[in-house]
C-alpha positions as CSV (number, residue, x, y, z in Angstrom):
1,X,146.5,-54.4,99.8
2,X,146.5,-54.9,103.8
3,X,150.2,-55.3,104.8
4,X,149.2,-56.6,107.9
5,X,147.3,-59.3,105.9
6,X,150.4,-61.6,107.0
7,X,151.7,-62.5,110.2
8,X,155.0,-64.8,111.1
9,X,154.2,-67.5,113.5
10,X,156.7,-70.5,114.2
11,X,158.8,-69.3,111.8
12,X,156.2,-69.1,108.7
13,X,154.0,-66.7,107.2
14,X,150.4,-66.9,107.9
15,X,147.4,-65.1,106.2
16,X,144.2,-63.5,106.8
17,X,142.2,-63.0,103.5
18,X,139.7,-60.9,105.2
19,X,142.1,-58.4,106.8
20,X,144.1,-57.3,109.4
21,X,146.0,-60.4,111.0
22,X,146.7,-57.8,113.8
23,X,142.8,-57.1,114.4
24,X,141.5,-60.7,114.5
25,X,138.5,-61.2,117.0
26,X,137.9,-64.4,118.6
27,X,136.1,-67.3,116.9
28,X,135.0,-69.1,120.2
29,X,131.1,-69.3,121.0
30,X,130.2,-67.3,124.0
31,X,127.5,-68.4,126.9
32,X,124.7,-66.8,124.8
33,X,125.5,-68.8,121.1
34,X,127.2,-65.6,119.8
35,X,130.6,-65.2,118.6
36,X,133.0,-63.6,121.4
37,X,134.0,-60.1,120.4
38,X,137.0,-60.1,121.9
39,X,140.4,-59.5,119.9
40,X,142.9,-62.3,119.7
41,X,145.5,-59.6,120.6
42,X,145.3,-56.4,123.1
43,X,147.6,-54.1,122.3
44,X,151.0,-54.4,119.9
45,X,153.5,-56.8,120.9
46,X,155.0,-57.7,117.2
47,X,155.9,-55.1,114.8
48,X,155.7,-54.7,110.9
49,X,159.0,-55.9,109.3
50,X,160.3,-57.1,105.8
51,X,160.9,-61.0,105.8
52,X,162.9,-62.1,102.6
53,X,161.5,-65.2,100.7
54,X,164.8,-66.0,98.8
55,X,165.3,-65.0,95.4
56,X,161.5,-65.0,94.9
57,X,161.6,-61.0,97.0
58,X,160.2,-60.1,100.5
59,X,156.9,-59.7,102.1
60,X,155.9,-57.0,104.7
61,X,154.2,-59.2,108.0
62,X,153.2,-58.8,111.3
63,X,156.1,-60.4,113.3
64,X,158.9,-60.2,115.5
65,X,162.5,-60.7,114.2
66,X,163.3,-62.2,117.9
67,X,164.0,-66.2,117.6
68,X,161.7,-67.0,120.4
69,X,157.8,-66.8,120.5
70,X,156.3,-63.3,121.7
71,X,152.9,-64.2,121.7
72,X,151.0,-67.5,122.0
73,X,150.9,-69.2,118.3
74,X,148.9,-71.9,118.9
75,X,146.3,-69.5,120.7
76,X,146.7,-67.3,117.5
77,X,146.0,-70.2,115.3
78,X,143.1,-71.4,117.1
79,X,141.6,-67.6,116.9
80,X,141.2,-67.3,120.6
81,X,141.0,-64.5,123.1
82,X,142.7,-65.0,126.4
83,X,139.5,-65.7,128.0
84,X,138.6,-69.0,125.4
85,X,142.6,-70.4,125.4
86,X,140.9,-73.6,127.4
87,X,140.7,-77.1,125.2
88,X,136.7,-77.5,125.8
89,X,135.8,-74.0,124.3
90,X,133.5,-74.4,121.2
91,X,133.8,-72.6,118.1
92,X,131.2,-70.4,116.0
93,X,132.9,-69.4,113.1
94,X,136.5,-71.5,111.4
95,X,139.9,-69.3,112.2
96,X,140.3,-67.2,109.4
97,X,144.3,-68.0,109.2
98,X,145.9,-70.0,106.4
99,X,149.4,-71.0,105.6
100,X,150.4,-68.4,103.0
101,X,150.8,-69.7,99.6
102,X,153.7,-68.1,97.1
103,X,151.4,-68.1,93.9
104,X,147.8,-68.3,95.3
105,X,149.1,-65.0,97.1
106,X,151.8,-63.4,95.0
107,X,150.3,-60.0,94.9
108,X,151.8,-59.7,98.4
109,X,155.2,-60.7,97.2
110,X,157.8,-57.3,96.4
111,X,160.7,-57.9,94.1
112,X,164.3,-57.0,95.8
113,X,165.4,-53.9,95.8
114,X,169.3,-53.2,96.1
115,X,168.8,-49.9,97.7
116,X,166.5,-51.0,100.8
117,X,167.7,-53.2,103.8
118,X,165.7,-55.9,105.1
119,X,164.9,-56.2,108.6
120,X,164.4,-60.2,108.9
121,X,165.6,-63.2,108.5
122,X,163.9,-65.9,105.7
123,X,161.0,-67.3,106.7
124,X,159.6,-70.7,105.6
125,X,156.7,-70.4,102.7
126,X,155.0,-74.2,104.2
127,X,156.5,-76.1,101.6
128,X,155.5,-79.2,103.1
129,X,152.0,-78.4,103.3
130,X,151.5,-79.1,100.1
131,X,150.8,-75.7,98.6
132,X,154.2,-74.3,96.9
133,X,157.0,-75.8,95.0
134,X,160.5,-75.1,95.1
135,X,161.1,-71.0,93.8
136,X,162.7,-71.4,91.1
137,X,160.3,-73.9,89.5
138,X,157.7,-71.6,90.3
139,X,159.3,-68.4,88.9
140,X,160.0,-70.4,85.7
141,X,156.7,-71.8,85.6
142,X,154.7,-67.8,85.8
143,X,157.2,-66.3,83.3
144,X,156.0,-69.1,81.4
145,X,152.5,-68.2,81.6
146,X,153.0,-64.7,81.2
147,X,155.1,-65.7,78.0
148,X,152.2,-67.8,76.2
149,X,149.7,-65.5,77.6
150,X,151.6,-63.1,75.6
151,X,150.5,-64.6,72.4
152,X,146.2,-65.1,72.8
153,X,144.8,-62.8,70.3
154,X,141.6,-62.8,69.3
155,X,140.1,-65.9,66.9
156,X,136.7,-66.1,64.6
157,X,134.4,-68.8,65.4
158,X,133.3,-69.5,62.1
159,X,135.2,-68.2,58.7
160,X,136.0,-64.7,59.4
161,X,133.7,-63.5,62.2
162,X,131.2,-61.6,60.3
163,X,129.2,-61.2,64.1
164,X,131.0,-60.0,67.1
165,X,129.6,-63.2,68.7
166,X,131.7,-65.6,66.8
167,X,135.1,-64.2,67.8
168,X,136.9,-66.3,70.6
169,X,140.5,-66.3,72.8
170,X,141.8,-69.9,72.1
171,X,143.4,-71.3,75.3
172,X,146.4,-72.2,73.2
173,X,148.3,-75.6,73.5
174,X,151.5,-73.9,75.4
175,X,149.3,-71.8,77.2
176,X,147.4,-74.8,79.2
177,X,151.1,-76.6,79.1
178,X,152.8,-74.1,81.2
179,X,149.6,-74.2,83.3
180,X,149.7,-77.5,84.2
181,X,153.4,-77.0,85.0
182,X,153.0,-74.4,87.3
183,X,149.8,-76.2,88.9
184,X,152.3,-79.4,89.2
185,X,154.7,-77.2,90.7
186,X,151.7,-76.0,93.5
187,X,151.6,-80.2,94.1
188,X,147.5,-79.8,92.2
189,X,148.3,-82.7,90.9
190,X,144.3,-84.0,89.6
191,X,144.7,-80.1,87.7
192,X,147.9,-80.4,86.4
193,X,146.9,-83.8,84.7
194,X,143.5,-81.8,83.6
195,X,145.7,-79.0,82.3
196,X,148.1,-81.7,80.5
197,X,145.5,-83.7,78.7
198,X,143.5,-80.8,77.8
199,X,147.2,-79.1,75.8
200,X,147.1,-82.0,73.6
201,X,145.0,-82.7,70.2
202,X,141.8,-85.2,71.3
203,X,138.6,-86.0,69.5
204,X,135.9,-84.3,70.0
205,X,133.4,-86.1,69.4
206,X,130.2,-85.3,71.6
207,X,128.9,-88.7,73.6
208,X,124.9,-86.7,74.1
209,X,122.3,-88.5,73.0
210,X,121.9,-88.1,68.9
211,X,122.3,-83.7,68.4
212,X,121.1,-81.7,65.9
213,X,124.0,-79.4,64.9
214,X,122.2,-75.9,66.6
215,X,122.3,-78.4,69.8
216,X,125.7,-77.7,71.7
217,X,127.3,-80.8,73.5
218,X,127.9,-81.4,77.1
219,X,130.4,-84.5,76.7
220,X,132.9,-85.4,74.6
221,X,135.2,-88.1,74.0
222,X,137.7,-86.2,74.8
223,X,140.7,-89.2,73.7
224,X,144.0,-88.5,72.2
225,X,144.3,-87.9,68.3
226,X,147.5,-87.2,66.2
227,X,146.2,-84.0,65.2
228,X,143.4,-81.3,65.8
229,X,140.0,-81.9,63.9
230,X,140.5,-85.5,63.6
231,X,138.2,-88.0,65.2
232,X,139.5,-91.3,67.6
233,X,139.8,-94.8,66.6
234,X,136.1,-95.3,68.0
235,X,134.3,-92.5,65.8
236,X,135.1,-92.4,62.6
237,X,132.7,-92.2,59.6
238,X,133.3,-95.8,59.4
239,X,132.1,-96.9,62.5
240,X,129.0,-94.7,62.3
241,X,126.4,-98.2,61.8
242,X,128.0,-99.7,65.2
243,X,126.8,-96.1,66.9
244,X,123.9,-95.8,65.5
245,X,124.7,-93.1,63.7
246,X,124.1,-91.9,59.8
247,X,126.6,-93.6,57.7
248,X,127.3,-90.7,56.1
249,X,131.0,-90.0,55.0
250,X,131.6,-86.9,53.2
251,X,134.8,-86.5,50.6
252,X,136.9,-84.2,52.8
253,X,134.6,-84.4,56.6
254,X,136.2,-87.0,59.0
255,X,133.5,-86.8,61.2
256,X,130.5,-89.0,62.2
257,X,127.4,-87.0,60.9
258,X,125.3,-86.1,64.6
259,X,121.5,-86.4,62.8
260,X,119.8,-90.1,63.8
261,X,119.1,-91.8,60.7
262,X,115.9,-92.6,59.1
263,X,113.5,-95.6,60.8
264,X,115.1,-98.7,59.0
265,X,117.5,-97.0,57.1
266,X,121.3,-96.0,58.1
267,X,121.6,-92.3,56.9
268,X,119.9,-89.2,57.8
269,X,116.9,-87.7,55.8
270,X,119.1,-85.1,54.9
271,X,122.0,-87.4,53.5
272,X,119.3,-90.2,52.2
273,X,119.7,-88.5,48.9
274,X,123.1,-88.3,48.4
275,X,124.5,-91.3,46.1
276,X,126.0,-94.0,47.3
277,X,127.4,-95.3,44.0
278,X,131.5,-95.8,43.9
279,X,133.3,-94.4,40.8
280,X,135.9,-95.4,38.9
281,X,138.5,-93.9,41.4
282,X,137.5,-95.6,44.5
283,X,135.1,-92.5,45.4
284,X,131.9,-92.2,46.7
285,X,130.0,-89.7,44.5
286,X,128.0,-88.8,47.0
287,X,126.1,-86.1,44.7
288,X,122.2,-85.3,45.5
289,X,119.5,-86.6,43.5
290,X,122.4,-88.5,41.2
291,X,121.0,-88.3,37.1
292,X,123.9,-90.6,36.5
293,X,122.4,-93.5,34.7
294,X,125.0,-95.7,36.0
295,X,124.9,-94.5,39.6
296,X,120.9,-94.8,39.7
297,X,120.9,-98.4,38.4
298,X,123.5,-99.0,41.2
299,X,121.3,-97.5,43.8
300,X,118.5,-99.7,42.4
301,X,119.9,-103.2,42.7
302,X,121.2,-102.0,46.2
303,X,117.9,-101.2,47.1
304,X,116.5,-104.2,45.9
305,X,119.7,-106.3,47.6
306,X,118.6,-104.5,51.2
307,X,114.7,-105.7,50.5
308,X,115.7,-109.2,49.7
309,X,118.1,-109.2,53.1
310,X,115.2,-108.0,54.7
């Protein structure tokens, strides 16, 4: 990593992504249409300190540790040579300098050591720009990530993972939590809420178009359940005739079935077969190709009742 990345002007820390914040070459658009290839900066007139960033650590910069200005910020900012500082010159490329960010750059951030002296003074992190929280609330947030990241192991997609294709790395509920914490923290406010909604049990169900179940979703409902695995309000089995859906309702499944059903019927061709007669205990038997006397004379006079209604 570049330690000359960063640079202190007006008191805060800059940085170049692409490089050398010391060997930036002028944006402005030269006579010809070609970028200028002159550098912002002839020569050395700051130096290469430590600037501390409170309890968070310290950062090495391109700086001076003098109160007053050495070199001309906003002409630094804009990305201009001496020649283009005039307020009618036209830019070819953007300035490559950003307001340095405390997480989005934290590889550039040292922890204190006891045994080193630091040459400057603190320098403000652009709080008010909208791209860092307070330090604390930042550091808690990260060790909270790293705490919950911690925990992801390895989970099979479907019983015990016979194929290497079916094992997956949940994003746990505590994991996305502390996310949307630390993204609150970072003022991402549309993320955090993302982040938030996404930690919390919500139905699944997919809004496509009827699927078959090799077909893979690209909606869902996505509302708030009390638990995992369980559907909304809106798409339970019972509901199924108001969607469309096959009526299907399995003994222990409390999800809509995805198939269409038949033309003038309400249940799939696969679930067609399975009885509809209700036992003696309030329960569907729901058996294929019922030999239940009972059950088949049921199924008869309901079949008759729908040709009559018909």
């Amino acid at each position: 990593m570049e330690p000359r990345q960063l640079v202190v002007l007006r008191g805060r820390l800059w940085i170049n992504p692409s490089g050398d914040a010391h060997a930036l070459q002028c944006v402005a658009r030269t006579k010809r249409g070609s970028r200028c290839q002159n550098p912002v900066e002839y020569g050395q007139l700051l130096g290469l300190h430590e600037f501390q960033l409170g309890s968070v650590g310290y950062v090495q910069a391109y700086g001076s540790l003098s109160a007053g200005e050495t070199v001309d910020t906003d002409r630094w900012l804009a990305q201009h040579c001496t020649l283009h500082d005039t307020p009618d010159v036209t830019d070819c490329e953007t300035p490559e300098l950003r307001r340095f960010d405390i997480v989005r750059d934290a590889a550039h951030v040292r922890a204190h050591r006891v045994d080193v002296a630091h040459d400057g003074e603190p320098v403000e992190r652009a709080e008010e720009a909208g791209t860092t929280g307070a330090p604390g609330e930042i550091t808690g947030s990260i060790a909270a990530v790293f705490e919950a990241a911690a925990r992801l192991r390895p989970w099979p997609g479907y019983i015990n993972g016979h194929q290497y294709d079916e094992w997956y790395i949940e994003a746990t509920p505590d994991l996305l939590h502390t996310l949307a914490r630390l993204s609150r923290t970072s003022h991402e406010r549309e993320l955090a809420s993302w982040l938030e909604q996404l930690s919390k049990p919500l139905c699944m169900e997919p809004l496509d178009p009827v699927l078959s179940y090799e077909t893979l979703p690209k909606t869902w409902c996505f509302r708030p359940v009390q638990a995992r695995d369980l559907p909304c309000e809106l798409h339970r089995p019972e509901r199924a005739a108001d969607l469309g859906r096959c009526t299907y309702a399995g003994p222990e499944d409390p999800r809509i079935c995805r198939i269409a059903p038949l033309v003038g019927g309400d249940r799939c061709e696969d679930h067609a077969e399975c009885c509809r007669a209700v036992k003696k205990d309030g329960e569907v038997c729901n058996r294929r190709s019922c030999y239940v006397p009972q059950h088949r004379q049921a199924s008869s006079l309901e079949a008759v009742g729908e040709l009559a209604a018909t």
